[in-house]
Backbone as a ProteinNet text record, in pm:
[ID]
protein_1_A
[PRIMARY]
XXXXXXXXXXXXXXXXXXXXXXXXXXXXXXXXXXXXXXXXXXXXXXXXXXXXXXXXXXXXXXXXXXXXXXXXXXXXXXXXXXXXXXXXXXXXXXXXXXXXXXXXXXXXXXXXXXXXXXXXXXXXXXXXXXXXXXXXXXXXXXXXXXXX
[TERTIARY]
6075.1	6069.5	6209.9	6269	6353.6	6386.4	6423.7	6413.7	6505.5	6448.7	6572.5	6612.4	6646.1	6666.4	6813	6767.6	6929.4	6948.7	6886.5	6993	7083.4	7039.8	7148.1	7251.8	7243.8	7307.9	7419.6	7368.8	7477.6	7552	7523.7	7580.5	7677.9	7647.5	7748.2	7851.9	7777.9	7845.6	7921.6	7906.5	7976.7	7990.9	7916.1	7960.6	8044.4	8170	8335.8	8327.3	8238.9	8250	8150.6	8035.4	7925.6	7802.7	7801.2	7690.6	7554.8	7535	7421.7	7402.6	7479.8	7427.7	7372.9	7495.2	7412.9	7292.2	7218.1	7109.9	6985.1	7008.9	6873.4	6887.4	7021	7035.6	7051.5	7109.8	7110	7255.8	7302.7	7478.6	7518.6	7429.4	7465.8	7522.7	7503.7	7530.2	7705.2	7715.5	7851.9	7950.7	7875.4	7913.9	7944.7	7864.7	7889.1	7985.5	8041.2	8176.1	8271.7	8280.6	8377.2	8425.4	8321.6	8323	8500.5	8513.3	8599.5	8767.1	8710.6	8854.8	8930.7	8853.9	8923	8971.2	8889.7	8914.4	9017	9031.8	9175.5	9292.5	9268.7	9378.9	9409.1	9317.8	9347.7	9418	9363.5	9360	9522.8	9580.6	9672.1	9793.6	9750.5	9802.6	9811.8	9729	9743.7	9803.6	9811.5	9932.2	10089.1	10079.9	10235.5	10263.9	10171.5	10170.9	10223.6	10142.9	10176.5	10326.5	10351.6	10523.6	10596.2	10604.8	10682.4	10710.8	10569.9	10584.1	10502.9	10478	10443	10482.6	10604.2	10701.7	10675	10688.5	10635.4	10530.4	10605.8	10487.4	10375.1	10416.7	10267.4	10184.7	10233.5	10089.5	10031.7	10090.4	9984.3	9892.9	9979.9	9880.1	9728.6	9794.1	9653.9	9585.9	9643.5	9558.3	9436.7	9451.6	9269.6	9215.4	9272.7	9107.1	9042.4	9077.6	9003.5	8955.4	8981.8	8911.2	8782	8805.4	8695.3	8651.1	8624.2	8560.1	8429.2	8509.6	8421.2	8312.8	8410.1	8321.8	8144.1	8206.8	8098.6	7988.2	8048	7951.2	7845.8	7921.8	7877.7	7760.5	7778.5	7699.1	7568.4	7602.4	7504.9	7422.2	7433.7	7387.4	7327.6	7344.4	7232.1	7143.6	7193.6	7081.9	6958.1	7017.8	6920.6	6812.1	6865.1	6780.8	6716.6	6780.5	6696.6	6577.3	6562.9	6482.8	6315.1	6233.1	6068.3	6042.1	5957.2	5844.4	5809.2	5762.5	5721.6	5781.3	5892.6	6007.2	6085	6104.8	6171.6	6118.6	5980.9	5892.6	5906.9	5909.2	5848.6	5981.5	6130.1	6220.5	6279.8	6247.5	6323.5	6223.7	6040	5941.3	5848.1	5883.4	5788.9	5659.7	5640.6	5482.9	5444.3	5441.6	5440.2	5340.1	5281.4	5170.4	5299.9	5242.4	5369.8	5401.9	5311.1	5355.9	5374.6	5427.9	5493.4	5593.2	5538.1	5664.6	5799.9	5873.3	5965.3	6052.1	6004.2	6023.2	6010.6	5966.9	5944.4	6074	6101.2	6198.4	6170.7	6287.8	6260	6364.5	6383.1	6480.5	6602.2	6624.1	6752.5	6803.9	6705.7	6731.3	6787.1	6738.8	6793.9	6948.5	6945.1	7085.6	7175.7	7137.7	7245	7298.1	7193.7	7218.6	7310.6	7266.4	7377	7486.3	7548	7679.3	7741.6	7639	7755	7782.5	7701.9	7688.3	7856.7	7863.4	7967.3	8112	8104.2	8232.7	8280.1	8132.8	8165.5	8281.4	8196.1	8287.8	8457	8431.1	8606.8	8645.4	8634.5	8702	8717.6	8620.9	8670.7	8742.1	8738.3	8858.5	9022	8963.3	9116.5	9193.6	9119.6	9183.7	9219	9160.9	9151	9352.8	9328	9429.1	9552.4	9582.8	9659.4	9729.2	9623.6	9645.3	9764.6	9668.7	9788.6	9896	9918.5	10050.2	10126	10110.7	10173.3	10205	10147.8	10186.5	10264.8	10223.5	10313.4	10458.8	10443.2	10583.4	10677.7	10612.9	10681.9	10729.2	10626.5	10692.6	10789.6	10785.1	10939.2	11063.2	11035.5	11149.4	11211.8	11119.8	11152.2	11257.2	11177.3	11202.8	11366.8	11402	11487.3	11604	11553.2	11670.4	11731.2	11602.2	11668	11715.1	11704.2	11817.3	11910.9	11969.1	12084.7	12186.7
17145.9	17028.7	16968.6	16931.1	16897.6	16734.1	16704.2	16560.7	16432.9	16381.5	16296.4	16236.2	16167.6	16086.2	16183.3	16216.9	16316.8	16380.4	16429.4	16503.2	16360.4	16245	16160.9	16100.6	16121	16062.9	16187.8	16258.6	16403.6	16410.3	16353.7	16412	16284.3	16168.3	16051.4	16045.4	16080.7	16111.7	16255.8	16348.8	16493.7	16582.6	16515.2	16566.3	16661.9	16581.5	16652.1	16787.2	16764.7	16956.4	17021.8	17013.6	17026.6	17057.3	16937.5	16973.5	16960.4	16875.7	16829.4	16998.8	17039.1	17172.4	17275.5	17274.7	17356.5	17296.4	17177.6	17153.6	17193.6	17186.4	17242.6	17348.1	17411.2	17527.4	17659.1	17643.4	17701.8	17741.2	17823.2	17856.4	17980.4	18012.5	18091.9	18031.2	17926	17820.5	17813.1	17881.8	17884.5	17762.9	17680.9	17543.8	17470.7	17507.4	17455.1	17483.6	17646.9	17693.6	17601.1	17573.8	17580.8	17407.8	17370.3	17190.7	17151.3	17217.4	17194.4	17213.2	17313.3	17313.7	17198.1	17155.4	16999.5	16917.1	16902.4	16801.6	16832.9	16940.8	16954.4	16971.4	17003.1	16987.6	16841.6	16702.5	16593.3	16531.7	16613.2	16540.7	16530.2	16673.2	16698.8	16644.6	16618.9	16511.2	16347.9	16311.1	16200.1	16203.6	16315.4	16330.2	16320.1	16387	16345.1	16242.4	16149.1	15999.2	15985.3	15943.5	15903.6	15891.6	16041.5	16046.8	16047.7	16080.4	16048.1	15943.2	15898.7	15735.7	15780.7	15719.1	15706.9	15742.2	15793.6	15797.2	15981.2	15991.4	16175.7	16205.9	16296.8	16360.2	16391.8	16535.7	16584.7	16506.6	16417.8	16342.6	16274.8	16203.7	16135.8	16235.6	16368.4	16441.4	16494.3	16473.9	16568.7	16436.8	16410.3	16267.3	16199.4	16160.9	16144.8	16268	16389.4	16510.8	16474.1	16370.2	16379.3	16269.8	16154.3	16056.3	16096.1	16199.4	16247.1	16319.3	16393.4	16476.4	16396.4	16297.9	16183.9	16126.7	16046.3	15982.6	16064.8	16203.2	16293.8	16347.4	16360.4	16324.7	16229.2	16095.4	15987.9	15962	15992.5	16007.7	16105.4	16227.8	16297.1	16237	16196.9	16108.1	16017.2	15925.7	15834.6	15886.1	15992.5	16097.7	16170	16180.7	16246.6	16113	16018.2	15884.3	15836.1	15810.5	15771.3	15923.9	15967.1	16079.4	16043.2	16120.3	16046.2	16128.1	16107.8	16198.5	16278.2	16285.6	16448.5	16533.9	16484.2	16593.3	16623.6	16529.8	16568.2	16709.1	16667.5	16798.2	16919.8	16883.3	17019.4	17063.9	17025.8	17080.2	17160.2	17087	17096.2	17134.2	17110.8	17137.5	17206.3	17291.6	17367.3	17358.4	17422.5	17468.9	17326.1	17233.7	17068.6	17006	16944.9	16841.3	16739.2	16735.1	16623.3	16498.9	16404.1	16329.4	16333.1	16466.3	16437.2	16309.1	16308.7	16208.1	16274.9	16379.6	16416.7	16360.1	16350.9	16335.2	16169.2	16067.2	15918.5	15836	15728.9	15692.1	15536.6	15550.7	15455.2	15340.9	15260.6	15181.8	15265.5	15369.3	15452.9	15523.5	15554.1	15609.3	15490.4	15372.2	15280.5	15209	15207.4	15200.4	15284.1	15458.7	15570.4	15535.9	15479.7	15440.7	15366.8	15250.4	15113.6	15118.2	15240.4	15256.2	15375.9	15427.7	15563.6	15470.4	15376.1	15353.2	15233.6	15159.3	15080	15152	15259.8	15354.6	15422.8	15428.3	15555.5	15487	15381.1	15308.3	15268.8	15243.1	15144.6	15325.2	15405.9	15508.2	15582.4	15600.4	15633	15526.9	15421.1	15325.3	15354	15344.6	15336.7	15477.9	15585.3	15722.2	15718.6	15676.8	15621.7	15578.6	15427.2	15351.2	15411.8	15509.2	15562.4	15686.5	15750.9	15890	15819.2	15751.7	15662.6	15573.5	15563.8	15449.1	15587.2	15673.9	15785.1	15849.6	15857.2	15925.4	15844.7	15692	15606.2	15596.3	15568.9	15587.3	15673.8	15828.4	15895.9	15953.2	15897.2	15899.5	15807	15674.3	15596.3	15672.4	15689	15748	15862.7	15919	16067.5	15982.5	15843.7	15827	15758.9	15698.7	15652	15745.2	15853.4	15992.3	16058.4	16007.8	16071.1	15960.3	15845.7	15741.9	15745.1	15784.9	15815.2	15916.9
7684.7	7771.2	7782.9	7887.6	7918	7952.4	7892.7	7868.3	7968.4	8103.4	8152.4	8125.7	8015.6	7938.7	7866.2	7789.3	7740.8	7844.6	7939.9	8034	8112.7	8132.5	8174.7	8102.8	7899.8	7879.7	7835.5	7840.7	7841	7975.4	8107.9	8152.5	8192.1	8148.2	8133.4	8005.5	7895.6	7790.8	7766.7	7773.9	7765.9	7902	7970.5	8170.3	8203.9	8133.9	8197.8	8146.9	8003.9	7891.7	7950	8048.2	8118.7	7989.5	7937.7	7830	7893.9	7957.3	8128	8144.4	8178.3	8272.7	8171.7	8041.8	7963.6	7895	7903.1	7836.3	7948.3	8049.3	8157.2	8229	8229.6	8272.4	8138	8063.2	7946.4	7929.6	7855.8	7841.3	7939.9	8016.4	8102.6	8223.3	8250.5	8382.1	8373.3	8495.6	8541.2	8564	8619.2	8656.5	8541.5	8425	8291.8	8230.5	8256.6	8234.2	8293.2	8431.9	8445.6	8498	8433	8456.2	8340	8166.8	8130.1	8204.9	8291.1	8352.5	8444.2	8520.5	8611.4	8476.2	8383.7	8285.9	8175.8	8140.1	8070.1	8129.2	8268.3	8338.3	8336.4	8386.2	8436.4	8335.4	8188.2	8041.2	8025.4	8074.3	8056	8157.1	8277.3	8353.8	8260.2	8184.9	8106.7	8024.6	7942.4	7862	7877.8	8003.3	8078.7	8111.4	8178.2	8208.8	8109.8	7969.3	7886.5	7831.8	7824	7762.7	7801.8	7976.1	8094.5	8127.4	8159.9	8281.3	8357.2	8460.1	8584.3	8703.3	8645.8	8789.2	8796.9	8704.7	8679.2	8824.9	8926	9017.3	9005.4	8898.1	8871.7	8802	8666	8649.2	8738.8	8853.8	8918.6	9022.2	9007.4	9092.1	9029.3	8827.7	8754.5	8750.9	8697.5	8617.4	8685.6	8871.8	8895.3	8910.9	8857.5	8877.2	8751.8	8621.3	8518	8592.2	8641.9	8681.6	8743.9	8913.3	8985.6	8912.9	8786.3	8730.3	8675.4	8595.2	8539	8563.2	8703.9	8771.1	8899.7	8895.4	8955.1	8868.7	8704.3	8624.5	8583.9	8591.6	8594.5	8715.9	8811.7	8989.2	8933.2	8907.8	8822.6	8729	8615.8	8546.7	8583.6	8681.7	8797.2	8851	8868.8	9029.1	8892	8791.2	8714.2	8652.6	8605.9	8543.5	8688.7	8790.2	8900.4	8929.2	8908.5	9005.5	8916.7	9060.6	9007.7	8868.2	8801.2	8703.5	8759.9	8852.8	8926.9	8943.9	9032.6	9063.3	8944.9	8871.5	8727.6	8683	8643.1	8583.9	8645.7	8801.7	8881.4	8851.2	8883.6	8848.3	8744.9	8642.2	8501.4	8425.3	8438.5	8352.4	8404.4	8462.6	8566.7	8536.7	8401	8310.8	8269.6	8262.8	8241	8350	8271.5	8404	8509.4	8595.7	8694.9	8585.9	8514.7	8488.8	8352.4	8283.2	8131.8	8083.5	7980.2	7911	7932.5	7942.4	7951.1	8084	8208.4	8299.5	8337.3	8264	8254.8	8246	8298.7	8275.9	8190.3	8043.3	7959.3	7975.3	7889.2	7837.3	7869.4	7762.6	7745.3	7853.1	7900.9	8063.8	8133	8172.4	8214	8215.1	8047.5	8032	8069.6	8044.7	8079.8	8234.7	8306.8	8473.5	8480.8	8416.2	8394.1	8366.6	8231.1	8214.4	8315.9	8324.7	8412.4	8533.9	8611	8725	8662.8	8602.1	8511.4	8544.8	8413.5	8436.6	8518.5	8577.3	8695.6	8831.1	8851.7	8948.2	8918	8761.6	8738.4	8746.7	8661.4	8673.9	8804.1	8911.5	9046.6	9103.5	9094.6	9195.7	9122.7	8983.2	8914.6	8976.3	8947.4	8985.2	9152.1	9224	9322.9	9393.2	9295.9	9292.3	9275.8	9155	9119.4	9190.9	9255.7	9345.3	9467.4	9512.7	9630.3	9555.7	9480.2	9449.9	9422.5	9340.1	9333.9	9452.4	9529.2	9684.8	9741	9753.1	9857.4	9813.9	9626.1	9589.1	9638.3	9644.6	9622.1	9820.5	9876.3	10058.8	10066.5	9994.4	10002.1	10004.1	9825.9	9771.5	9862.8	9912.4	9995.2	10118.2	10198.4	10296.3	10258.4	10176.6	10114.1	10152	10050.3	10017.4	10161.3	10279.4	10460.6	10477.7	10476.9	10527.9	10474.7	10343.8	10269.1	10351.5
[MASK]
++++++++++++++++++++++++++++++++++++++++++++++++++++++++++++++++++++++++++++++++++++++++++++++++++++++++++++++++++++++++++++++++++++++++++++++++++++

């Protein structure tokens, strides 16, 4: 039985590592492979931020794919706590009566909504924010260097 409840808080909480995909799809799920890759890249865009600055190109180019990674997890994580008991089951619990407990949405489910729906947003605007200040900076500077 597949539970919406941990599948939303997995995929708000461990998303980016695709633990979500491997808990209802199993470790064969491709998508689950290859969810770590946007995110150690972006990770690694933050790392450069970090010891660079800001002014560093490429981090502002990695750094929101960890943001949009996040935050599409986070979107996931809603779409899974919002979805009915029925369709839950028929999806994820095939052999399951429509309205198993598995497929119900509790308290904890509620909250997983509340925070992904929380982070999800500051972390897509922030990555957001950052993608363009990094770009606009860096069309100045460019435009700067032809008026020179």
């Amino acid at each position: 039985m597949k539970s919406k409840t941990v599948a939303a808080w997995l995929a708000f909480a461990g998303g980016p590592f695709g633990l979500h995909r491997f808990y209802l799809h199993g470790w064969t799920d491709w998508l689950g492979w290859l969810l770590p890759v946007p995110t150690l890249v972006g990770a690694y865009g933050v790392l450069r931020m970090v010891s660079l600055g800001q002014d560093d190109g490429l981090s502002w180019v990695l750094t929101p794919i960890l943001g949009f990674t996040f935050a599409g997890c986070c979107l996931t994580a809603i779409v899974y706590g919002l979805a009915k008991p029925h369709e839950w089951n028929a999806r994820f619990n095939p052999s399951a009566p429509p309205e198993s407990p598995a497929g119900v949405t509790t308290w904890a489910t509620i909250w997983a909504i509340v925070l992904a729906l929380m982070f999800g947003a500051t972390v897509l605007m922030t990555s957001i924010a950052l993608s363009f200040q990094g770009y606009f900076e860096n069309q100045v500077e460019a435009g700067r260097q032809i008026s020179q």
